[in-house]
C-alpha positions in Angstrom: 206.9 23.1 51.3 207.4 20.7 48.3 206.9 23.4 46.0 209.5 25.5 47.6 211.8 22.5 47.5 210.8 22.3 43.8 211.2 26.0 42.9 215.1 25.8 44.6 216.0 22.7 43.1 214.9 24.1 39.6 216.9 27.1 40.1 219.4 25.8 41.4 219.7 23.8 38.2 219.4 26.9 36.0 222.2 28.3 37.4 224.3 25.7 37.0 223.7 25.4 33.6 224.7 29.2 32.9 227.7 29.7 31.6 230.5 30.8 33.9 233.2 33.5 32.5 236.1 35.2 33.9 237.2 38.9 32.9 240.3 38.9 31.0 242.3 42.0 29.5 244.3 42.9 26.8 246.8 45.9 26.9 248.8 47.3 23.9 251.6 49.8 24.2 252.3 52.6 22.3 255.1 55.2 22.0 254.1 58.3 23.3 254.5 60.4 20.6 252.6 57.9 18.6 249.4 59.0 20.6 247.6 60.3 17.9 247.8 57.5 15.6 246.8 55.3 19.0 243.3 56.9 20.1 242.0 57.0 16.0 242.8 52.9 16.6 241.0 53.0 20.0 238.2 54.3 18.6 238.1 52.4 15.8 238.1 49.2 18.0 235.8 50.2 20.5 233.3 50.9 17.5 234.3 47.1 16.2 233.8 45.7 19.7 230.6 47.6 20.3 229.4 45.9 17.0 230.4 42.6 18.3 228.6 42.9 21.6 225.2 43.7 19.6 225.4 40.6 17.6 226.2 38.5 21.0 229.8 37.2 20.0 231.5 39.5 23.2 228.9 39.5 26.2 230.6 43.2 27.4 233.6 45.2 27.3 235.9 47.7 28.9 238.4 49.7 27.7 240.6 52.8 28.9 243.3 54.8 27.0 246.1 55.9 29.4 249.3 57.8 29.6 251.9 55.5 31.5 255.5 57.7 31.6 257.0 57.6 27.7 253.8 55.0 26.8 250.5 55.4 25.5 248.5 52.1 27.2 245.0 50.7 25.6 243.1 48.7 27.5 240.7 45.7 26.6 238.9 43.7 29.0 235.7 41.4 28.3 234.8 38.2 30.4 235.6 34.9 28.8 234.9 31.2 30.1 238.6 30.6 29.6 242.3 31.8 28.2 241.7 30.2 24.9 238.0 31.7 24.2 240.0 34.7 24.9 242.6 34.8 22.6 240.2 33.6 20.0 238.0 36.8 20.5 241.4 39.1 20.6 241.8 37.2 16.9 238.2 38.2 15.9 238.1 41.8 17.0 241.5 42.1 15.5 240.9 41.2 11.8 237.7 42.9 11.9 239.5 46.1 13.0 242.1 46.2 10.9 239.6 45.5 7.8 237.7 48.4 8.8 240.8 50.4 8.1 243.9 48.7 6.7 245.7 51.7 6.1 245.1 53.2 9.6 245.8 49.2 11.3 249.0 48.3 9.4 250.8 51.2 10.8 249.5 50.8 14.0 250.5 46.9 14.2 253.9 48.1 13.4 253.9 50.8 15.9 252.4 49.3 18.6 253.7 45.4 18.3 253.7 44.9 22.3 250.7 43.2 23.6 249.9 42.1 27.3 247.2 39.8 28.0 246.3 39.2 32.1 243.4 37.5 33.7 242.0 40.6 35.5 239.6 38.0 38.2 240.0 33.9 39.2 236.0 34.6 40.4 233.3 33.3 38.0 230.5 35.0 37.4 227.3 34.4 35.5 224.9 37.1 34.1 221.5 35.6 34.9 219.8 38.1 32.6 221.4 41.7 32.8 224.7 41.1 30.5 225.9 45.2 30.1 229.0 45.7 32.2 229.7 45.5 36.5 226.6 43.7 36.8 228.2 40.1 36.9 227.1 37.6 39.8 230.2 35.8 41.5 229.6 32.2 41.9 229.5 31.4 45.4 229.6 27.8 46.8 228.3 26.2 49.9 225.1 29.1 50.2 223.5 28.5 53.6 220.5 30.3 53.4 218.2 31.8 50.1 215.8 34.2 50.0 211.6 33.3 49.8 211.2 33.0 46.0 207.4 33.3 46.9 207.7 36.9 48.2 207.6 39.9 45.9 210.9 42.1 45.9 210.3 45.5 45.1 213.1 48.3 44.9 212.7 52.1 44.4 216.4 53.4 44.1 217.0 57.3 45.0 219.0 57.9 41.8 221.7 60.7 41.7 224.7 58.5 40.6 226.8 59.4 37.3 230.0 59.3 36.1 232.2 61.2 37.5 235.8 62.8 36.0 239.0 61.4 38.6 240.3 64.5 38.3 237.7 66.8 38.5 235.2 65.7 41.0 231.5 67.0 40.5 231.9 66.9 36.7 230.6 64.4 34.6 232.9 62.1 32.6 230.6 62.3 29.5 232.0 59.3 27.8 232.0 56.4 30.5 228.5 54.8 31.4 226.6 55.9 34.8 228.4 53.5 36.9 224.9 53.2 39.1 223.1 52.0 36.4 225.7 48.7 36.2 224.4 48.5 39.9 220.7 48.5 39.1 221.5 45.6 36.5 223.7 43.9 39.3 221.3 44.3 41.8 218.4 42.4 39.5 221.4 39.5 38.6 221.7 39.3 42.3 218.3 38.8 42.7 217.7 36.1 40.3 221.1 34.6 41.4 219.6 34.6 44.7 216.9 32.4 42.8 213.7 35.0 43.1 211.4 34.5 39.7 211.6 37.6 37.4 208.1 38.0 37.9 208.7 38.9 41.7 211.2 41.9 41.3 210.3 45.2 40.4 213.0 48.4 40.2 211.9 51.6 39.8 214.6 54.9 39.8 213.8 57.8 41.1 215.8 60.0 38.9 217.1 63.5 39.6 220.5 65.8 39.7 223.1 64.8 37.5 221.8 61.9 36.8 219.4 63.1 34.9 221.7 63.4 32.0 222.4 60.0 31.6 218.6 59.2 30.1 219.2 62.3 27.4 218.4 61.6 24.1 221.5 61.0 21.5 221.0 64.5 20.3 220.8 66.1 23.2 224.0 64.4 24.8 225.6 65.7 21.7 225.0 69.0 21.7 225.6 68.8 25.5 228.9 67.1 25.6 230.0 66.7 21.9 229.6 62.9 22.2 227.3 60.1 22.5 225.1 59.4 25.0 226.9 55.8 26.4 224.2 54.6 28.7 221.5 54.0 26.0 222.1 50.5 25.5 222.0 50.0 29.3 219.0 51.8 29.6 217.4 50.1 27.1 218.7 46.6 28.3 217.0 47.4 32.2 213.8 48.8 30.6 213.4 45.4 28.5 214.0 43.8 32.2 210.9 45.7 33.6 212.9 48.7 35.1 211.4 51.5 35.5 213.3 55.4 35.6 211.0 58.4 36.6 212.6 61.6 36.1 212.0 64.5 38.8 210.0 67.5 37.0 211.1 69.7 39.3 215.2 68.9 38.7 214.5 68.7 35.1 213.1 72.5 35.0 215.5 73.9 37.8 218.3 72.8 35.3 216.7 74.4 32.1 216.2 71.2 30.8 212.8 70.0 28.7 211.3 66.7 28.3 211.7 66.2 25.0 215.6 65.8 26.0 214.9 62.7 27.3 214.6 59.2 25.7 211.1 57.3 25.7 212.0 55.2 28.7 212.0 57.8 31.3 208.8 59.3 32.3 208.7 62.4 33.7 207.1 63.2 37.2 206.7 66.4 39.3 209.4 65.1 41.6 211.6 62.4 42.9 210.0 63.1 46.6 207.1 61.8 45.6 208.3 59.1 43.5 210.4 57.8 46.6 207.7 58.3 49.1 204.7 56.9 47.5 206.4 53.9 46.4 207.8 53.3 50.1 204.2 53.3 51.1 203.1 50.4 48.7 206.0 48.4 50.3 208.9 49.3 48.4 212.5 49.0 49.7 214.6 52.3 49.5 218.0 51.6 48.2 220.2 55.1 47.5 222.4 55.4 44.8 224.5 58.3 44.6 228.3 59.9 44.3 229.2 60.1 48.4 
């Protein structure tokens, strides 16, 4: 019982000492007929913030480019421990933009002078370990009961989520992250939130369906979709975690797709039946994680 007590206390004193953030967002306006000139600097600065994320200076990003009646609307959001850390990271990922293309950024500073900056969430959140994305932990006072730190916590998730167009439903959105692996990374936050070890959780992802598309390989998301694959850094990020994905053989071939499409962290396996069923019988918890 004393090491129980120690174990919480400990944690409890981790947690504290994480550094809270809440998610702020930037938006810039641009004249319609500008629109061209306003996704070549969208890309441009999501390849700048990208850069900044890898070397740790933003912990994650969103953006969105949207038509808003006779305005073109970018969209910036990133967590921040406060308004002034903020502004100081709009400043960074500003000059670094605009010295990646001077030409291309003075004429878009001109035309697009109008910037809004909001605080998109008052809730805190920490990022015990996961940082990508959706997988923040809101900092919850007054907790009345905790989980046993000293049991194990195994999860085998039925994966069929992926990103799906608004407008076309069934259709993959090729260039947004599979939203259900943000909820794998949440759901191992949660846990160690919840103040279980790292040792004690184990994820494994029965993968299959369009979800299967998500773990391609750059080259093969290319000549798929004509873009990058987005969810590699996530993927890579879980895997470091201890996540497991196993990709359904029988999915895989159905769609006329071949293992060397996928990246090294999925393993193939003859199907996601068995991946689900055999791992329910060594105690695993089912958790489903699809497009309903």
């Amino acid at each position: 019982m004393k090491n129980l007590f120690v174990c919480f206390m400990f944690i409890s004193v981790t947690l504290q000492a994480q550094t809270a953030y809440s998610v702020f967002r930037t938006t810039i306006s641009c004249p319609l007929d500008k629109k061209e000139l306003a996704v070549s600097a969208h890309k441009k600065i999501e390849s700048v913030l990208t850069g900044m994320t890898k070397e740790g200076s933003i912990l994650n990003f969103n953006l969105n480019i949207r038509e808003e009646k006779d305005t073109v609307k970018l969209d910036y959001a990133m967590p921040s421990e406060n308004e002034e850390s903020f502004e100081k990271l709009i400043s960074e990922w500003k000059v670094r933009a605009t010295n990646s293309d001077p030409q291309l950024f003075e004429v878009f500073w001109q035309t697009c002078p109008t910037r809004k900056d909001t605080m998109v969430s008052k809730h805190k959140m920490i990022y015990p370990l996961i940082r990508a994305s959706y997988t923040g932990v809101v900092v919850v006072e007054g907790i009345d009961e905790k989980p046993d730190p000293e049991l194990d916590y195994k999860i085998v998730v039925d994966f069929t989520a992926f990103p799906e167009l608004e407008k076309n439903k069934g259709k993959v959105d090729s260039v947004k992250t599979n939203w259900g692996l943000s909820e794998i990374g949440r759901i191992y936050n949660l846990h160690l939130a919840a103040g279980i070890p790292k040792n004690k959780i184990q994820i494994v992802a029965a993968v299959h369906a369009n979800a299967m598309e998500s773990f391609f390989t750059n080259e093969a998301y290319l000549e798929k979709y004509k873009t990058e694959n987005p969810n590699l850094s996530i993927i890579e990020e879980l895997s470091n975690a201890g996540v497991k994905f196993l990709v359904c053989g029988q999915s895989l071939t159905w769609w006329g797709y071949q293992k060397d499409m996928l990246i090294p962290q999925a393993k193939l396996t003859l199907t996601a039946q068995t991946t689900l069923t055999s791992h329910q019988m060594k105690g695993f918890a089912l958790k489903g994680m699809r497009n309903d």
